[in-house]
N, C-alpha and C positions, 0 to 999 in steps of 0.2 A: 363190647356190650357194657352197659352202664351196671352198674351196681344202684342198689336201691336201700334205702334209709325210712324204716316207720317212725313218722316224727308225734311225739308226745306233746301235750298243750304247753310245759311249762317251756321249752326252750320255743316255743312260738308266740307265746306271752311274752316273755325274756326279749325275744329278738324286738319287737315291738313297744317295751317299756325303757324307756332311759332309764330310769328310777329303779330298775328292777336291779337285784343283783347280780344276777345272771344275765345281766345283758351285754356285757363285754364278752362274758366264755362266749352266747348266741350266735354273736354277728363275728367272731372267730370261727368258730363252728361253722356258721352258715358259709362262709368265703372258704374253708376247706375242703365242705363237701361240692362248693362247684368246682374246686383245683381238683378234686380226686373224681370228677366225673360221676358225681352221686344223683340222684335221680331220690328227690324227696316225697314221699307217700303218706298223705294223709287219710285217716279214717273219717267219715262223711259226722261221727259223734265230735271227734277232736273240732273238725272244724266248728261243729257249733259252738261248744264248749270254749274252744281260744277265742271262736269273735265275741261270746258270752262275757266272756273277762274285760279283754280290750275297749267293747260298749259300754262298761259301766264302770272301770276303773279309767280309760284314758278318752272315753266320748267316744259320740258320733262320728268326727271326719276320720278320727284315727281309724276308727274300727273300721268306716270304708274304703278307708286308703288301702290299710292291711288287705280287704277281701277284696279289692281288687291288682293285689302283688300275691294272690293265691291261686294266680290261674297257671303258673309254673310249675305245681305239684301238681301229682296224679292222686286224683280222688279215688277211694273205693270205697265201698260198702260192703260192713260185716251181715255175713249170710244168718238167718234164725239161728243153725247149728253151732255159729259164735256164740252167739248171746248166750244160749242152753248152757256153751262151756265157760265161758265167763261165769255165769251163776255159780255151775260148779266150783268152778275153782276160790269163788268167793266161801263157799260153805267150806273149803280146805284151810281156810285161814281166814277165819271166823271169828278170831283174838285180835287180828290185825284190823285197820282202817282205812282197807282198801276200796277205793270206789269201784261201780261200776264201770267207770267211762275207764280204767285203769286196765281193769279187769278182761274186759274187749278188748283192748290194744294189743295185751300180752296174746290171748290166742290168734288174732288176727296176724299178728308177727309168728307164731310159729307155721301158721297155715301157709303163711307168703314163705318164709324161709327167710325171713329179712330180720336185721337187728333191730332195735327200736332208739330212738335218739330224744333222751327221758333223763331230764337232773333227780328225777324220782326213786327212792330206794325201794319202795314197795316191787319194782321191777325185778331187782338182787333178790328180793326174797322169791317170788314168783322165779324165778332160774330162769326168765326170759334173758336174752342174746341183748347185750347192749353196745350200741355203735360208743366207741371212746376213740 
């Protein structure tokens, strides 16, 4: 049985940015989780979110190159009762500058039971499960 991976915008940005800094760990990363038979899952917001970035920092063809090298992942969509707890969990840390789209991942990942694959620190705080 595969194992599964909730992947974060920044290492999907990353993997998709030469320029990025994180684009060597990305496409490391990315080649490990096909050798470890990982199964990458993305949230229906990320994906808007990464091709949002991709669009307007790297263009057009990039952005539809990417969205069409995303038919590999399994999409899912966070339920209303994500969202409600995302909000929560945003008023828990309320000093921090967490977004929403951040905020949804993390309960979406406890819900699935899956780590999240995230160069983001707000994750460590949030005590969500991080794929490393």
């Amino acid at each position: 049985m595969r194992r599964t991976v909730l992947a974060d915008a920044g290492p999907l940005y990353a993997a998709a940015d030469t320029t990025d800094e994180h684009h060597n760990r990305a496409q490391r990363e990315l080649s490990q989780l096909e050798r470890d038979d990982y199964k990458v899952v993305v949230a229906y917001p990320t994906l808007l979110e990464s091709y949002n970035l991709i669009l307007f920092r790297l263009g057009n063809n990039v952005a539809l190159r990417w969205l069409s090298e995303m038919t590999s992942v399994v999409l899912v969509n966070p339920t209303s009762e994500d969202y409600r707890q995302a909000a929560a969990r945003l008023q828990a840390f309320y000093d921090q500058p967490i977004t929403l789209f951040d905020a949804t991942v993390a309960v979406l990942a406890a819900r699935l039971d899956t780590p999240v694959w995230t160069y983001d620190h707000h994750f460590d705080m949030m005590r969500t499960t991080i794929w490393r």
